[in-house]
C-alpha angles and dihedrals in degrees: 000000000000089000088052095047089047085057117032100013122207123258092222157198106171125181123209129221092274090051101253100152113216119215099191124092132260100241092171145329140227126207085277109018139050112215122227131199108222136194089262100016145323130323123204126199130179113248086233089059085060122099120247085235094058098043085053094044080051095054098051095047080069089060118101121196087239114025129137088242103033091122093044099054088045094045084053090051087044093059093044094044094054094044089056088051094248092140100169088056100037086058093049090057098041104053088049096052097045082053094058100033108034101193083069093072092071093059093049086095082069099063131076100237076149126104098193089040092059111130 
């Protein structure tokens, strides 16, 4: 995701883990930080700092519609959705990108889609 946000950036917001929402934009990322541009400088936070739900909101902001790689990044989102416990969005991906991509449909089994299967 580093290489995307280097590119392309994301217009934010972005939320951390206690909740703290962030206005400013994503204008890049390092291994361990993402980069924002602030009203009188630049800004830094850790990824781990970063909510599951905004990584995940990142990510899918990568997606296009028709991209070469479009199931595989959702695929990608699916997997990490279902593993934070995010089951609504982990489904969603995962049905796109089986539809797309239809050896995906045989790892589905190894996702929580599942509410009540939630770990």
């Amino acid at each position: 995701m580093s290489a995307d946000l280097n590119l392309a950036g994301f217009p934010g917001p972005i939320t951390d883990i206690g909740g703290v929402e962030y206005k400013a934009a994503i204008t890049g990322a390092t291994e361990t930080r993402v980069i924002q541009k602030l009203p009188y400088g630049v800004g830094e936070l850790d990824w781990n700092k970063l909510s599951p739900k905004t990584l995940l909101t990142i990510s899918n902001s990568f997606i296009g519609a028709s991209g070469p790689d479009a199931a595989d990044r959702q695929w990608r989102c699916a997997v990490f959705a279902s593993e934070t416990g995010q089951v609504d969005a982990a489904r969603r991906f995962a049905e796109a990108a089986a539809k797309t991509k239809p050896e995906y449909r045989d790892q589905l089994r190894f996702l929580t889609l599942d509410a009540r299967t939630v770990r």
